[in-house]
C-alpha positions in Angstrom: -21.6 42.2 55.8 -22.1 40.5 53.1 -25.4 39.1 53.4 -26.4 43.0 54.0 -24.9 44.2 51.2 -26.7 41.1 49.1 -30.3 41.8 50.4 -32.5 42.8 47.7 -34.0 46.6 48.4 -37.1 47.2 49.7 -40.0 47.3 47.7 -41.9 51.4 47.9 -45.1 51.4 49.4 -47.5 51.7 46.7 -48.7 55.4 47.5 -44.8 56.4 46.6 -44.7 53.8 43.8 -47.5 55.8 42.4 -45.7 59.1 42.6 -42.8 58.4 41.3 -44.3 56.9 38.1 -46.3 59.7 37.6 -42.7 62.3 38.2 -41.8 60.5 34.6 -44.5 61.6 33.0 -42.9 65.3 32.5 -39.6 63.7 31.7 -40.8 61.3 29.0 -42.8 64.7 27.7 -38.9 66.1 27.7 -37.7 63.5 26.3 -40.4 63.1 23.4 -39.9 66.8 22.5 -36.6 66.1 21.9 -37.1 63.2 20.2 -40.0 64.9 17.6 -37.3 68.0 17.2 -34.3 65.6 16.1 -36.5 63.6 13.5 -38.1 67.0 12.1 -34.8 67.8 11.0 -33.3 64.5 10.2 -33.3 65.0 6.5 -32.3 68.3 6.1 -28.8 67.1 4.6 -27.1 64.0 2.9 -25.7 61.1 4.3 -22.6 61.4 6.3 -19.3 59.8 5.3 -19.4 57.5 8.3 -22.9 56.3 8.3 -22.6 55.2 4.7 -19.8 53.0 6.6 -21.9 52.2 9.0 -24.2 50.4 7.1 -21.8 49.2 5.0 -20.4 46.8 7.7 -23.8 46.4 8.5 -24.4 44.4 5.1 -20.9 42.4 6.2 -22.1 41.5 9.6 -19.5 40.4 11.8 -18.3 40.1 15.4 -16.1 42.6 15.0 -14.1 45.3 12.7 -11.4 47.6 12.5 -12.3 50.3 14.2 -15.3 49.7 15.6 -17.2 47.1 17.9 -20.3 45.3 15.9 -23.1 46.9 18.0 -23.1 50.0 15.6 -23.7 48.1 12.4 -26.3 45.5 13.9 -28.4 48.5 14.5 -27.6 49.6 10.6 -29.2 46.1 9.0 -31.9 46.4 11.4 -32.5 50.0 10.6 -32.6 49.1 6.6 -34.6 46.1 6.9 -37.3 47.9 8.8 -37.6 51.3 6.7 -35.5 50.2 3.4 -32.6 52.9 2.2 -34.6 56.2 4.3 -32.1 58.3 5.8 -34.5 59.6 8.6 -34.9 56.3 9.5 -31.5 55.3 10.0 -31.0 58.6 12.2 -34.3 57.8 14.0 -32.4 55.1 15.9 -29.7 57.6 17.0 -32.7 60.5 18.2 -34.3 57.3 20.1 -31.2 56.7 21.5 -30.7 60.4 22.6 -34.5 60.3 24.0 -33.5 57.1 26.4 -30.1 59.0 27.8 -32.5 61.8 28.8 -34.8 59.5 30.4 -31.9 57.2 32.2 -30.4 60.6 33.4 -33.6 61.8 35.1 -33.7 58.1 36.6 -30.2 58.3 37.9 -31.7 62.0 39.5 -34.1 59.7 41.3 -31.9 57.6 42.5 -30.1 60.0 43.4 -32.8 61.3 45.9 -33.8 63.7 43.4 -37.4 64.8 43.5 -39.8 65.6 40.2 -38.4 69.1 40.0 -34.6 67.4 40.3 -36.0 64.9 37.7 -37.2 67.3 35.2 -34.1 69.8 35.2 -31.3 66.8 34.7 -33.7 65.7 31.7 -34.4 69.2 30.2 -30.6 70.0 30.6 -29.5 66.5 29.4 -31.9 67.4 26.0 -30.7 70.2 25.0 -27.1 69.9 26.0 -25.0 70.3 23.0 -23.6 66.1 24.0 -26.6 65.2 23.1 -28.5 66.6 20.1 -25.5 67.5 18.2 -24.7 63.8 18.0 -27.9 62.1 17.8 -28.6 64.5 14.4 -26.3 61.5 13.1 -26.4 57.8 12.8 -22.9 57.1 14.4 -21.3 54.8 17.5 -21.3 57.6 19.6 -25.2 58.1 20.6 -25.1 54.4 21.6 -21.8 54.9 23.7 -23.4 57.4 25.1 -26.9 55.4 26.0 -24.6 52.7 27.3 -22.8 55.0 29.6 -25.7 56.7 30.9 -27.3 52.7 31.7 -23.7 52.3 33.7 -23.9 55.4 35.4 -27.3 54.8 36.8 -26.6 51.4 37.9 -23.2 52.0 39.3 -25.3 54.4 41.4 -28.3 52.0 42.4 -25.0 49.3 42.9 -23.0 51.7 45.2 -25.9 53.0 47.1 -27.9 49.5 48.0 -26.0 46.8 46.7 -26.8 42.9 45.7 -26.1 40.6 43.2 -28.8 41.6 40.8 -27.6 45.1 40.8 -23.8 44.7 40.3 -24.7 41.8 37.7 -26.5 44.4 35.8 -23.7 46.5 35.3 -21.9 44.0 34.3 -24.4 43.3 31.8 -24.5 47.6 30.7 -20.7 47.6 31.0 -20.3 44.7 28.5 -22.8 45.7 26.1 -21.1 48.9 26.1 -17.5 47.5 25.0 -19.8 45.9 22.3 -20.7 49.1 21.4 -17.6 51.5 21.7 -14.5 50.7 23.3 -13.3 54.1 24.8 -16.1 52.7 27.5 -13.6 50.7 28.8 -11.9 54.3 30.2 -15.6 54.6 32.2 -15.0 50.9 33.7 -11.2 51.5 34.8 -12.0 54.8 36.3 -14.6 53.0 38.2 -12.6 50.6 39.3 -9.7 53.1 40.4 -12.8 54.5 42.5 -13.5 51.2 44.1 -10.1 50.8 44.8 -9.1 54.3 46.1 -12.3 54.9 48.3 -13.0 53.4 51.9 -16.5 53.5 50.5 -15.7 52.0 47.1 -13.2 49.2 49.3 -15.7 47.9 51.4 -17.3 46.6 47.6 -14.6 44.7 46.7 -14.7 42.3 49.8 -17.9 41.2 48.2 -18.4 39.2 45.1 -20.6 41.9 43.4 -18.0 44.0 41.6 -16.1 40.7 40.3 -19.4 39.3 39.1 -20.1 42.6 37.3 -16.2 42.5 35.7 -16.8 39.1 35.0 -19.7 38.9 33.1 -18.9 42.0 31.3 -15.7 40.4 29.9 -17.7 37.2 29.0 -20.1 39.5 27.0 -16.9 40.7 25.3 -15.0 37.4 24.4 -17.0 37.1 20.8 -15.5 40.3 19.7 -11.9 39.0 21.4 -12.0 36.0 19.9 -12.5 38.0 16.5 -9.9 40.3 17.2 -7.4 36.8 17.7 -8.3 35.1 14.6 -7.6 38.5 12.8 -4.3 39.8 14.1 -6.0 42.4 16.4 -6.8 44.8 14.5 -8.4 47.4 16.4 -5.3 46.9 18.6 -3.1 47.7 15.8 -5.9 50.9 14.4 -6.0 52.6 18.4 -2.4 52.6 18.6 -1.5 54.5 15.8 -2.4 52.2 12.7 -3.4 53.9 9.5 -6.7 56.0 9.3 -6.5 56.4 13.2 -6.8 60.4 13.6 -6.2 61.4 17.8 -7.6 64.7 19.0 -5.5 67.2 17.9 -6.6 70.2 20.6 -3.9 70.8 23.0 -5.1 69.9 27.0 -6.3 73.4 27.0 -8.2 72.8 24.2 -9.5 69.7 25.1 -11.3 71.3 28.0 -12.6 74.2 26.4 -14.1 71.7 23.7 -15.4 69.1 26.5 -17.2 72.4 28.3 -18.9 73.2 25.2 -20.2 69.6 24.3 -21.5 70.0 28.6 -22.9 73.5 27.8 -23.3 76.3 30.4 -26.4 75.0 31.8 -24.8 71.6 32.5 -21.7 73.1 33.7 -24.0 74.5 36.2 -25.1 71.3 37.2 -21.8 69.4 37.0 -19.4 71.8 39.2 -22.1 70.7 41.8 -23.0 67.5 40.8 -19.3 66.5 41.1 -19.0 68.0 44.7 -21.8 65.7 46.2 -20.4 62.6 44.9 -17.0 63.3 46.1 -18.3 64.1 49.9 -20.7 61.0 50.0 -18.8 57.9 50.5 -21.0 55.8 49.5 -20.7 57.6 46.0 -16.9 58.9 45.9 -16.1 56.4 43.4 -17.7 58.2 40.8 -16.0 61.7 41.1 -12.5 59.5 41.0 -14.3 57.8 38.0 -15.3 60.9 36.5 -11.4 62.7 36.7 -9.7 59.6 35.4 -12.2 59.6 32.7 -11.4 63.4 31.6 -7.6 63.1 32.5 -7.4 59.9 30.9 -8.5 60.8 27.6 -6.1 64.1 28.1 -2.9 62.3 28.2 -4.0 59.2 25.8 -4.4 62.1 23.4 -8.9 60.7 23.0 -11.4 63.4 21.4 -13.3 65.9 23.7 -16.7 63.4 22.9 -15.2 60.2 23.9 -15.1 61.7 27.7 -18.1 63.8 27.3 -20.5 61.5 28.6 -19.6 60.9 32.0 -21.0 64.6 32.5 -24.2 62.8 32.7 -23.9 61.5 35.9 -22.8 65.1 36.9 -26.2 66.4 35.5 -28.2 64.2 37.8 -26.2 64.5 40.9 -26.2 68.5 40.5 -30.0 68.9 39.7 -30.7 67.3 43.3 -28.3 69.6 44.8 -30.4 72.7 42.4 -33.4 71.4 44.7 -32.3 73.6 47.4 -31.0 76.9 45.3 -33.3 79.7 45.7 -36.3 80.3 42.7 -34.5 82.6 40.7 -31.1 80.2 40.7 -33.4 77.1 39.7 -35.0 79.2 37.1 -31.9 80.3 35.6 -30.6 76.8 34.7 -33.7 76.1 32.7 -33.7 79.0 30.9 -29.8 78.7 29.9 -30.4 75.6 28.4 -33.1 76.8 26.0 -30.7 80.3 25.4 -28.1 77.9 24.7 -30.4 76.1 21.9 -31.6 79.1 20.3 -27.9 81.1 20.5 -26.1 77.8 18.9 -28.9 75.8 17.3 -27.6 75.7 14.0 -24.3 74.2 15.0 -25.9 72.3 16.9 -28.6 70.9 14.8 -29.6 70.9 11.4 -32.2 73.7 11.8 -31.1 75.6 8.5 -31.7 74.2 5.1 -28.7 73.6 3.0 -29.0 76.8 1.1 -28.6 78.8 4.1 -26.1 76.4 6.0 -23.6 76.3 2.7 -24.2 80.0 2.0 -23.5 81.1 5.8 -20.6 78.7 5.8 -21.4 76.8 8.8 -19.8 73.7 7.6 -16.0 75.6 8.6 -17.5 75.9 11.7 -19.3 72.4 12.0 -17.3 69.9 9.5 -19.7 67.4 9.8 -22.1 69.4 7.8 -19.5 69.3 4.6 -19.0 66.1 5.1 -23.2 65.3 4.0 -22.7 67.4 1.2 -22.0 66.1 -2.5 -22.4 62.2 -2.4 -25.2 61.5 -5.3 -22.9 63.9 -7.6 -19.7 61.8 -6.6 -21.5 58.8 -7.8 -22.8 60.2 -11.0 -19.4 61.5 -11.9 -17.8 58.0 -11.0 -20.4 56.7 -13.4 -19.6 58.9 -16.0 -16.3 57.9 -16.0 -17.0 53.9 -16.0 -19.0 54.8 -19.1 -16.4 55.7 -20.8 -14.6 52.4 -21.0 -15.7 50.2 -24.0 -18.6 47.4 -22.5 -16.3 44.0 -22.7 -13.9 46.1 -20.3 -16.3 47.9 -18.2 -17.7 44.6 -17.6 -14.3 43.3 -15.9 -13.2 46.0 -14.4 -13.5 47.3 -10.6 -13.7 50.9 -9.0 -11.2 51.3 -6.5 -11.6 54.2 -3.9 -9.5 55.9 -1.6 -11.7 56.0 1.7 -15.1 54.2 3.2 -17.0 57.2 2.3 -16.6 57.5 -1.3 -17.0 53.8 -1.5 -20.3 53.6 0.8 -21.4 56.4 -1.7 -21.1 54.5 -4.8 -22.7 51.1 -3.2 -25.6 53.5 -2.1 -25.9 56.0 -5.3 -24.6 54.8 -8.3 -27.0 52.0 -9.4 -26.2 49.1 -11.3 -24.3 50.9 -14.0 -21.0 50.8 -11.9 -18.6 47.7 -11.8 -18.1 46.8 -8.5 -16.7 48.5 -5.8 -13.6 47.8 -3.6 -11.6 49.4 -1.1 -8.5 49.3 1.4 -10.0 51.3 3.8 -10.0 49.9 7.2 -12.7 47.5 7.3 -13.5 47.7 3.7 -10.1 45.9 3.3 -11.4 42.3 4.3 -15.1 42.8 2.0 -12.8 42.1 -1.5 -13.5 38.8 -3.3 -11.2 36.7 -5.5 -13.4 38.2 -8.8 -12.3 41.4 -7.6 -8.7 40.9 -7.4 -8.7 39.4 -11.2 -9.5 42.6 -12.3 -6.9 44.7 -14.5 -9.0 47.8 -15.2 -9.7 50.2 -12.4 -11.4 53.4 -11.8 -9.6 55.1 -9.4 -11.3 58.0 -7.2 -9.5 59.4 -4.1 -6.4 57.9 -4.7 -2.7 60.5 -5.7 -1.9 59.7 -9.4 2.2 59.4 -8.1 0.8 56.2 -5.5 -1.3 54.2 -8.4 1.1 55.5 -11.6 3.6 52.7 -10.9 1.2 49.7 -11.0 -0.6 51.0 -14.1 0.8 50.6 -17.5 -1.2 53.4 -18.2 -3.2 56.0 -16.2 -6.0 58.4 -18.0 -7.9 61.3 -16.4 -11.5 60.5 -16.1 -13.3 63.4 -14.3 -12.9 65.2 -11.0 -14.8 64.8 -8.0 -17.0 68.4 -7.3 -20.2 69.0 -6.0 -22.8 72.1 -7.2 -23.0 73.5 -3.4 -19.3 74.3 -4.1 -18.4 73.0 -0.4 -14.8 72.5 -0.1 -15.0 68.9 1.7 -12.6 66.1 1.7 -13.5 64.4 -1.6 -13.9 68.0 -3.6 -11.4 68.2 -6.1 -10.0 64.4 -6.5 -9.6 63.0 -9.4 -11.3 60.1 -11.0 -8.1 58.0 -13.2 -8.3 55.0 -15.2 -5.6 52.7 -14.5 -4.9 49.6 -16.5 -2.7 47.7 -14.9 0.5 45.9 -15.9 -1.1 42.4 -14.3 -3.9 42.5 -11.9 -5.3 44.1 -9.2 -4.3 40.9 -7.0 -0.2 41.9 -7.8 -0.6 45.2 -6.4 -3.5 45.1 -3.7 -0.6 44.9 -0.7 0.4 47.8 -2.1 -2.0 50.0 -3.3 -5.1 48.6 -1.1 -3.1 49.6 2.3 -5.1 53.0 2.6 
C-alpha cells in the first residue's frame, strides 16, 4: 500500500497538457481584472491604523512579535525598499496576493475534476467575493493567510486524491509558511487532521509516512518563531489568551454566521452548500468537509472573528463549481451573474470605489470602520507637531512623544518629519522598539493617553492640542488630547507603569 500511495502521478499526455494550460488563460484574465480593479482604487484613502504597524515592525525585523507572525512585516521592508513610502505600493502586494487565491482556487477546481467552465466560475466567484477584495483593498496579515490557505487547500486535495511524498511534503511546506504568516491557520491544520483521523478515507493516510512528513516539516518551518516566542516569555501566547489589546469577535454564534455568509457572498454560498456535499460523500476527500466544520465551529466557541474562518470557503468554491458543471444553463448562468450583482449592490463597502468626499458624506465608515480608521493621520501628526513646538528648543530636544496605540505612533514615524522628538510606545510590539535614550527622557508629549492614568507620574501636566481631523469622522483617535507631562524623574521610573498599554 504504501508503495502505491508513494508513486509519483502520471504525467498527461501532451494533447491534455496543452488544454489545460490554455483553460488558465480565462482565469488569469479573471484574475488580472481583479488585480487592475484593486490597484485603481488603492489610493483613494489614507493609510490604515494597522498597516502603519505593519511596516513599522517591518523597520524592526524580527522572528517574531506580539501579535503577529514575521511573514506580514517581511513583505512591509520589501514593499518600501522597492517603491519607497507609496501607499499603492504597499497595497499592491495584498491585490497580488488576492490575484494568486483566485488563481490557486480555479487550480484546486482542476484538481478537482473541474473542467474550463468549472475553472472559470470558482475564479470569477472567488474575485468578486466580498473575502476577497474587501481585504486585499488593505495591506494587512489576512490576504496572505488567506493565499496560504488557499496553497493548503489545493494541495491537501492533490495529497488526498494521489498521494506521495512530494505532495504531502508540500503541504507541509504551505502549512508551515502559513503559521509564519497567521496563526489562526493552525485551526485549518487541526481540523485537517481531525479529518484524517475521523475518516476511513483520511485513516488509510496516516499508516503512511506522508501526513507525518507534512506535520513535521511544517513544525520545523515554525521553530524560529518558537524559539522567539521562548526567549521572550511567549508573548503571543499571553496576547491570544486574553492579554491586553487582544479584542475577540464580539457577534453572538448567530452573528458569527450571518457575518461569515456575507464575507462568502450569495454567489459563493451557491457554490459552497454544494461544494461541501461532494467532499463529504467522496472518501477520498471527506477529510475536508470535517476540516471545513471544525474550522467554522472552532472559531464559534474560541470566540475568533468571522474572517479568520472565512477562507476555508475556498475550497468550497472549487468543489461546488465542478458540481455547477452539470446544473442546467440558466442555473450556471445565474451564479455568474450574482457575483457581479453582488459587486455592483455592495461595492462601496466593499471597495474603495467612492472618493472620500462621498464615502465621509454618505457615512459609510459606520457601516465599514475600516474606512474611518484611513482618515485623519497627516493632521494627527501636524497637530502632535504643533504641540512639540511649543516646548522651549533645549527641552524639545530631550524630550520624547509617548502615544497611546501603534497607530498614532506609526503616524507620527510616517508624517511628522524631523521636527518631532522621537517617538515611543507600549503598544504591543512597539513596547520592545524603546531604547535606553528614550527612557532618560523627563518631558513627554502625550497623545491618546487619559490625563487621570499619566497625572500621577507628572509633576505637572499641560494641555497641548486635541486630536481632530477636517473630514469630521468620528474615529478612534478623534477627540484625544495631546498633554505635556513633565515628570517627577524619568520616563525609565514609570515605563512599567504607564508603557503597559
Amino acid at each position: 500500500m504504501a508503495l502505491v500511495l508513494d508513486a509519483p502521478p502520471v504525467p498527461a499526455p501532451p494533447r491534455i497538457a496543452h488544454r489545460r494550460r490554455s483553460d488558465l488563460v480565462p482565469v488569469l484574465a479573471v484574475a488580472g481584472a481583479k488585480t487592475l480593479l484593486q490597484l485603481a482604487v488603492a489610493g483613494r484613502y489614507g493609510w490604515h491604523r494597522d498597516e502603519l504597524y505593519y511596516v513599522d515592525a517591518g523597520r524592526h525585523l524580527a522572528l517574531g512579535y506580539v501579535d503577529f507572525p514575521p511573514i506580514t512585516p517581511l513583505l512591509g521592508r520589501l514593499a518600501t525598499a522597492v517603491s519607497g513610502d507609496s501607499l499603492v505600493g504597499l497595497r499592491s502586494l495584498a491585490a497580488l496576493a488576492g490575484a494568486a487565491v483566485v488563481v490557486l482556487v480555479a487550480l484546486t477546481a482542476r484538481e478537482l475534476g473541474g473542467g474550463r467552465r468549472a475553472q472559470v466560475l470558482a475564479a470569477l466567484v472567488a474575485a468578486t467575493s466580498p473575502l476577497l477584495l474587501g481585504t486585499n483593498a488593505m495591506f494587512q496579515t489576512v490576504s496572505f493567510d488567506q493565499l496560504a490557505w488557499a496553497a493548503v487547500l489545493l494541495l491537501a486535495v492533490r495529497a488526498l486524491k494521489a498521494p506521495s511524498t512530494g505532495r504531502w511534503l508540500a503541504l507541509g511546506v504551505a502549512a508551515g509558511v502559513g503559521l509564519e504568516t497567521k496563526y489562526t491557520i493552525a485551526l485549518l491544520l487541526v481540523g485537517l487532521a481531525a479529518g484524517l483521523v475521523l475518516t476511513a478515507g483520511g485513516r488509510r493516510h496516516l499508516r503512511t509516512a506522508g501526513p507525518w512528513l507534512a506535520g513535521g516539516t511544517a513544525t520545523a518551518l515554525l521553530l524560529p518563531n518558537l524559539w522567539w516566542q521562548a526567549r521572550h516569555g511567549w508573548p503571543s501566547v499571553d496576547f491570544f489568551t486574553g492579554g491586553d489589546g487582544y479584542e475577540p469577535g464580539e457577534t453572538s454564534p448567530g452573528g458569527f454566521v450571518l457575518e461569515l455568509l456575507l464575507l462568502v457572498g450569495p454567489a459563493g454560498l451557491a457554490l459552497s452548500v454544494p461544494g461541501l456535499r461532494r467532499l463529504a460523500r467522496d472518501r477520498r476527500l471527506s477529510p475536508l468537509a470535517v476540516a471545513a466544520a471544525v474550522v467554522v465551529l472552532g472559531f464559534v466557541v474560541s470566540g475568533g472573528k468571522s474572517y479568520y474562518a472565512a477562507p476555508v470557503a475556498l475550497v468550497l468554491y472549487a468543489a461546488g463549481a465542478g458540481a455547477a458543471e452539470r446544473w442546467a444553463r440558466g442555473a450556471r448562468w445565474a451564479v455568474p451573474l450574482g457575483a457581479l450583482a453582488t459587486l455592483v449592490a455592495a461595492g462601496p463597502l466593499i471597495l474603495p470605489v467612492a472618493d472620500e468626499h462621498d464615502m465621509v458624506s454618505s457615512r459609510l465608515y459606520e457601516q465599514r470602520e475600516d474606512y474611518a480608521e484611513q482618515i485623519g493621520w497627516p493632521e494627527l501628526a501636524e497637530q502632535v507637531v504643533a504641540a512639540a513646538r511649543t516646548l522651549p528648543p533645549d527641552e524639545r530636544e530631550a524630550a520624547v512623544v509617548l502615544t497611546g496605540n501603534y497607530g498614532e505612533a506609526g503616524a507620527l514615524r510616517r508624517f511628522a518629519g524631523p521636527d518631532l522628538p522621537r517617538v515611543v510606545s507600549g503598544h504591543l510590539s512597539n513596547r520592545s522598539w524603546i531604547g535606553a535614550e528614550d527612557l532618560d527622557a523627563r518631558t513627554l508629549v502625550v497623545v491618546g493617553y487619559d490625563r487621570s492614568h499619566l497625572a500621577p507620574h507628572c509633576a505637572s501636566v499641560t494641555r497641548a492640542g486635541t486630536v481632530g481631523n477636517a473630514a469630521g469622522v468620528p474615529n478612534e483617535e478623534a477627540g484625544a488630547a495631546i498633554d505635556v507631562c513633565r515628570l517627577r524623574g524619568t520616563l525609565a521610573d514609570v515605563w512599567p507603569e504607564v508603557g503597559e498599554r
